[in-house]
N, C-alpha and C positions, 0 to 999 in steps of 0.2 A: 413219286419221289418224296423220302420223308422232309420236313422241315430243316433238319441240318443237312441235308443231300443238297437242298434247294440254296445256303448258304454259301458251301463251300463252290457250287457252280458260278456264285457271284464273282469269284477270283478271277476264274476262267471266263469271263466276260469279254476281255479285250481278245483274247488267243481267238473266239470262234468268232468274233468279228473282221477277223485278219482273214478267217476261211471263207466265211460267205457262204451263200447257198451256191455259187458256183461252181467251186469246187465241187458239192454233194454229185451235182448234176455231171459233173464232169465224169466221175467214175461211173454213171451208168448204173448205178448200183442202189441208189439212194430208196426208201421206201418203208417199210415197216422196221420196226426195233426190233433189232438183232438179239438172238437168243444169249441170255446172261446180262444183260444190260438191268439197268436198275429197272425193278418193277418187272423183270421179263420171266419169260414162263419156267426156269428152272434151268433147262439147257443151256449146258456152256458153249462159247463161241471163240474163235479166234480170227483173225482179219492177219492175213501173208503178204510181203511184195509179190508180184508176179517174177517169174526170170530164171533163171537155170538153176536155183537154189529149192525152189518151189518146190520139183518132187521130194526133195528130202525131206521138209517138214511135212507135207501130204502123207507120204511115207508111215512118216512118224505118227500120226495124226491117226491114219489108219489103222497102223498097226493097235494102237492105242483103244481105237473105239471096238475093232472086234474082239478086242479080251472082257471090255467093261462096258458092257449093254446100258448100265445104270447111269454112266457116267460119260455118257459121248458129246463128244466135244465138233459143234458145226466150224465148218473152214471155208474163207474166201477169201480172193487174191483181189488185188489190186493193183497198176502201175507203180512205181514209185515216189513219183513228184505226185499225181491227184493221192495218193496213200496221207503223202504227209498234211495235206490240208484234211482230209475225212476225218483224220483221228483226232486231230486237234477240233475241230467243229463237234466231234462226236462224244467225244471227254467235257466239253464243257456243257454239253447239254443232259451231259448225266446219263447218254446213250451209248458208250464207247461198250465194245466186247468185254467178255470177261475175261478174256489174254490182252494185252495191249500189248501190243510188235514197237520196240523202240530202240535207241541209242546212248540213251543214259544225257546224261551233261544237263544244261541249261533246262532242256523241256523238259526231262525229268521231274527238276526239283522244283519247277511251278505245279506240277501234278501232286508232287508231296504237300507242297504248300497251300492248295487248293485241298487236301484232300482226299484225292479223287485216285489213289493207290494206294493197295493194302500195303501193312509190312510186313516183311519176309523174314526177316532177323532168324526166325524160327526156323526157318526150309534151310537156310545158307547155314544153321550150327547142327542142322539132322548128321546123322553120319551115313546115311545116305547120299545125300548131295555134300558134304565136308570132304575140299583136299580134291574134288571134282572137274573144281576150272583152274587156268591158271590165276592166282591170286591180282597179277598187274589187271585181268580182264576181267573178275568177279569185281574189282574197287570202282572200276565204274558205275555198279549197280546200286553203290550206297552213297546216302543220304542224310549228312548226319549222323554218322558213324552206326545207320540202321540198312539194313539192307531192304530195296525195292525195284529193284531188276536182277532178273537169274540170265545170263546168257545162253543164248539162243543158234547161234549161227557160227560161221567160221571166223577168226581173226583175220581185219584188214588193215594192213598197212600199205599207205602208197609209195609204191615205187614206179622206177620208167621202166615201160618195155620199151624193147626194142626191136626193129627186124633187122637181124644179123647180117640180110645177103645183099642189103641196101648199104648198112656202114660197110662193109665189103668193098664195095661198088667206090664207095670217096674213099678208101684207105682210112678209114676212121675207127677210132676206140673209142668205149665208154667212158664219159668223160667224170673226171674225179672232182673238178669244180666249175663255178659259173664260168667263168672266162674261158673255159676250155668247151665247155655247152654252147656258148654263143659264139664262140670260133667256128663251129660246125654249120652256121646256119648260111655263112656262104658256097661252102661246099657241096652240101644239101640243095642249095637254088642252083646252083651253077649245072648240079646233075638234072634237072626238074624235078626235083621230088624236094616236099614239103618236111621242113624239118620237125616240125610236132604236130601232131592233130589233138582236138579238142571240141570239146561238145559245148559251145557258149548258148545253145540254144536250151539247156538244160538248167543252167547257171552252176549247181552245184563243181560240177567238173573243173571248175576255174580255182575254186576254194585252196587245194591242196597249194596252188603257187605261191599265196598271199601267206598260206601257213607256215611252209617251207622255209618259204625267203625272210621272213620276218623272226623266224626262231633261231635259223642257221646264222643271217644276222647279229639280234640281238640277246639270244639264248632266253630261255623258257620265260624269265619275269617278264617277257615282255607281253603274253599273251597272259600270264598270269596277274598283272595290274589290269589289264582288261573286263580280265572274269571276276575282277575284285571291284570294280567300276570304280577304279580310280579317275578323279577330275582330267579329261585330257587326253587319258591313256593312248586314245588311236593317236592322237601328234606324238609320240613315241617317233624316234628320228628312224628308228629299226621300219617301223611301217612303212613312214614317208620313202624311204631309199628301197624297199621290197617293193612298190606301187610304183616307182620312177623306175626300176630294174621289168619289169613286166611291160610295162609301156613301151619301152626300148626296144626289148625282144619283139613285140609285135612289130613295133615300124621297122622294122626289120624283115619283118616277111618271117618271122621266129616260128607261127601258125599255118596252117594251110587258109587259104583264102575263101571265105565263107563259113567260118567257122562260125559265126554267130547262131546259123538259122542251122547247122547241124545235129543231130539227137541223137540222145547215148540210147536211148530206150530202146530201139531199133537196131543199135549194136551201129551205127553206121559211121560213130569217127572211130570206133577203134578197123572196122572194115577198111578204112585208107589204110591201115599200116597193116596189118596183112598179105594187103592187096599189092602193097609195093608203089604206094603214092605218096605216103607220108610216111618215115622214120623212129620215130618215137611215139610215145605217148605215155602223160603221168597218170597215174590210175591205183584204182583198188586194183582186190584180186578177180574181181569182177570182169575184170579187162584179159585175163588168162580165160576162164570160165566160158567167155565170149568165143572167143578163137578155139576152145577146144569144142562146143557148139558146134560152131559155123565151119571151121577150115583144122580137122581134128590132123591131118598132115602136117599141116604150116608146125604146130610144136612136136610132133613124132620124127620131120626131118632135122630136126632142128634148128629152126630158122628163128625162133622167138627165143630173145634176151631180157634179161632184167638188169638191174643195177639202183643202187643209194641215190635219192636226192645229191646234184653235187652240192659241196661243202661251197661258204664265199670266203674267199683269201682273206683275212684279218676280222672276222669274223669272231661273233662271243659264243655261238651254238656249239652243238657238239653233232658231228656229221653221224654221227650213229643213231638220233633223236631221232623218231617217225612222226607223222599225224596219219590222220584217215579214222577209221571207228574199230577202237579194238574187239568188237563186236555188236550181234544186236543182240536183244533183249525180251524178254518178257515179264511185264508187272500186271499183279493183279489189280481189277478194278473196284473200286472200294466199293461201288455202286451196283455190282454183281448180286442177285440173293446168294443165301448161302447156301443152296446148293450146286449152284451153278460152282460161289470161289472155293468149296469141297473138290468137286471135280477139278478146277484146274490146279488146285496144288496137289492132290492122289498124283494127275499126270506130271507136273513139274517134278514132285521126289522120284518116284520111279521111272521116267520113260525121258526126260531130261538131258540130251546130250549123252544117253548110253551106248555100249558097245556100237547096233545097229544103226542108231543115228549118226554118232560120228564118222562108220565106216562109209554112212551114204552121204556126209557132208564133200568127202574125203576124195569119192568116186565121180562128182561134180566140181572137181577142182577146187574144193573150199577149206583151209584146214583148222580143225576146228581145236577150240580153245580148252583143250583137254591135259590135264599135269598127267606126266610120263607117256608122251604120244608117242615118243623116238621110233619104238619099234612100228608100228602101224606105219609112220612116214618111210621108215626105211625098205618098207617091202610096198611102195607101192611105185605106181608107175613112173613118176616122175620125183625121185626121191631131191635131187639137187634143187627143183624148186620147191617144192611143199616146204624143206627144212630152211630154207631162205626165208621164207616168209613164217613159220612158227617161230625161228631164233630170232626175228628182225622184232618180235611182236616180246617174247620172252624174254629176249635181252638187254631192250632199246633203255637206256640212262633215262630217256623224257617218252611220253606218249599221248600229244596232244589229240583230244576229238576233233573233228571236223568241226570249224567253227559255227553253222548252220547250225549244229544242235550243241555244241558247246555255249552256245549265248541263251541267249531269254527268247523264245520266240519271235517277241518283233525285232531285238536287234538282229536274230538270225534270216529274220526276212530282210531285213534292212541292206545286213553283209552282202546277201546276194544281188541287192539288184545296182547296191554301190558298185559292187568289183567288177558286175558283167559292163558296167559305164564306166571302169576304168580300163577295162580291154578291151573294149570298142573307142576307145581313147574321148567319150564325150564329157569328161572330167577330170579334173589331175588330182594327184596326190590329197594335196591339202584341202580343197574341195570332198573329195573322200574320208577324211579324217573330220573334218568339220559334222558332215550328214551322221557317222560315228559314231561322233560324243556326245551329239542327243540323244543317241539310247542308253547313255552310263546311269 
């Protein structure tokens, strides 16, 4: 590692401290420097989630290395939660791949500011890749009005599914605001069946209600004095009443019981609603993907629904606002030699989210963030969801990230283990808001 390689890792100091060598050991994985890392032997590399999305960029990745002998690019998957602590441990040590797999937002732009990501500015005005993503999910990738993530993957917005033959069962509709949400949850118990499932054992999966509720509440500035680290910002009264509004729901029995020690990894709280245990669930598109996996019936009879976030009655949001991750990402690693970040921008201009790729994002229920998809979506199997979730992503007035990577890494580790101790109820509101505004 050169001298100013060794500087800019000083940044990322605190991030690889947050990972620990636990994490490394966690993915099983851990061992010699990955090809393309700084100092490494020339070959490029990339590091994937594991999960139904995985063959597609395999796929890709594939197709990719048998046309360009010279320029192949090594692939290896990882979970998703040990994924997020590996990269962050492995960027700051100046050993990250020469694709970094990300989200854009907070983590991002400690990478910019550390350094440790080229810029793309160049890839994003080729006419090549120009006019390629949709523009709301290429804005994620920039940094100071430079570009340093290319998207990668399908657009996710969350929304609820649902299983249609359970609201059947209570005479129930999808409901259009909270009050009409939490009306259901004695109907739902009274049938035995769990009004929402949720994976608290993951934490992430918690995130979208604190997002939801708090924008729908007090419309976008409010997450936006956050990401601006205004003095205070979490006591924003929008939070406080989004965190007393979730508490509720739980002591309510609003969850299925156990939701804590539950795991999305394994696909096993969206398996209750499937299965016909639990009724809902808020989720990526991740949560289709699942079910067309595991029970590809359940959506060819048509038993699986979607629907909006409901709106909250006197509210400042605008109910057509999404969160979740308008995609993932690819940046290159500043730390790469240069033949390694040769090869992975050859592959990012031409092989990038093209024809083939997107048609296999597409064929794993993922729809990917491509300007003029219409027809692709309209001839495929399931044309009334794919264009649900393209138009929710294309159209939405706000599009906040998932706060996890919308913050700075500690406060994103932070969010998480505040919210899983506000729905497990061992903290209230204010106490959550307090732990917070230490990280502004």
């Amino acid at each position: 590692m050169t001298a100013s390689a060794t500087s800019r890792r000083s940044v990322l100091t605190g991030m690889a401290a947050l990972a620990g060598s636990a994490a490394l050991a966690g993915c099983g994985t851990s061992g010699p420097k990955s090809p393309g890392a700084g100092g490494g032997s020339g070959s490029a590399s990339a590091w994937i989630i594991s999960g139904v999305t995985e063959k597609a960029f395999e796929r890709s990745f594939d197709s990719w290395n048998s046309g360009h002998a010279g320029q192949r690019i090594a692939v290896q998957s990882f979970a998703n939660d040990p994924y997020k602590q590996k990269i962050r441990t492995a960027v700051g040590a100046g050993q990250a791949p020469t694709l970094i797999y990300g989200w854009g937002g907070g983590v991002l732009a400690s990478y910019v500011r550390a350094g440790s990501v080229a810029d793309l500015s160049d890839l994003a005005a080729d006419p090549a890749l120009k006019g390629r993503f949709l523009d709301s999910v290429a804005a994620v990738g920039r940094v100071g009005g430079k570009t340093y993530a290319l998207p990668n993957n399908g657009v996710k917005p969350v929304m609820v599914y649902y299983n249609k033959e359970l609201f059947g069962k209570v005479g129930a509709k999808p409901p259009q605001t909270w009050d009409e949400l939490t009306a259901l949850v004695s109907k739902f118990k009274k049938a035995g069946i769990a009004p929402c499932t949720v994976s608290g054992q993951a934490k992430w999966p918690l995130l979208p209600w604190l997002s939801y509720l708090m924008d729908r509440i007090g419309g976008p500035g409010v997450l936006d004095a956050i990401l601006a680290g205004k003095a205070k910002a979490w006591s924003h009264p929008a939070v406080t009443q989004a965190n007393e509004m979730i508490q509720q729901l739980v002591k309510s029995g609003g969850f299925v019981k156990g939701f804590a020690s539950i795991s999305t990894d394994s696909g096993a709280d969206i398996a209750l609603m499937y299965t016909g245990r639990a009724a809902m669930s808020l989720g990526l598109p991740a949560t289709y993907q699942t079910i067309q996996t595991a029970d590809p019936g359940f959506i060819k009879d048509g038993k699986l629904g979607y629907f909006p976030f409901p709106a909250v009655e006197g509210g400042k949001g605008d109910p057509a606002s999404v969160t979740g991750n308008p995609s993932n990402y690819w940046s290159v690693s500043a730390d790469a030699d240069e033949e390694a970040r040769a090869a992975a921008r050859a592959y990012l201009t031409s092989a990038l989210l093209n024809k083939a790729y997107a048609k296999d994002l597409l064929a794993v229920g993922n729809v990917p963030p491509v300007a003029g998809f219409e027809d692709e979506i309209a001839a495929s199997p399931d044309p009334g969801y794919f264009r649900a979730v393209y138009d929710a992503t294309a159209k939405a007035p706000g599009f906040s990230l998932s706060l996890d990577q919308a913050l700075s890494p500690q406060a994103g580790d932070a969010v998480l283990t505040g919210l899983q101790q506000v729905f497990l109820r061992q903290i209230g509101p204010k106490e959550f808001a307090d732990h917070m505004n230490a990280t502004l």
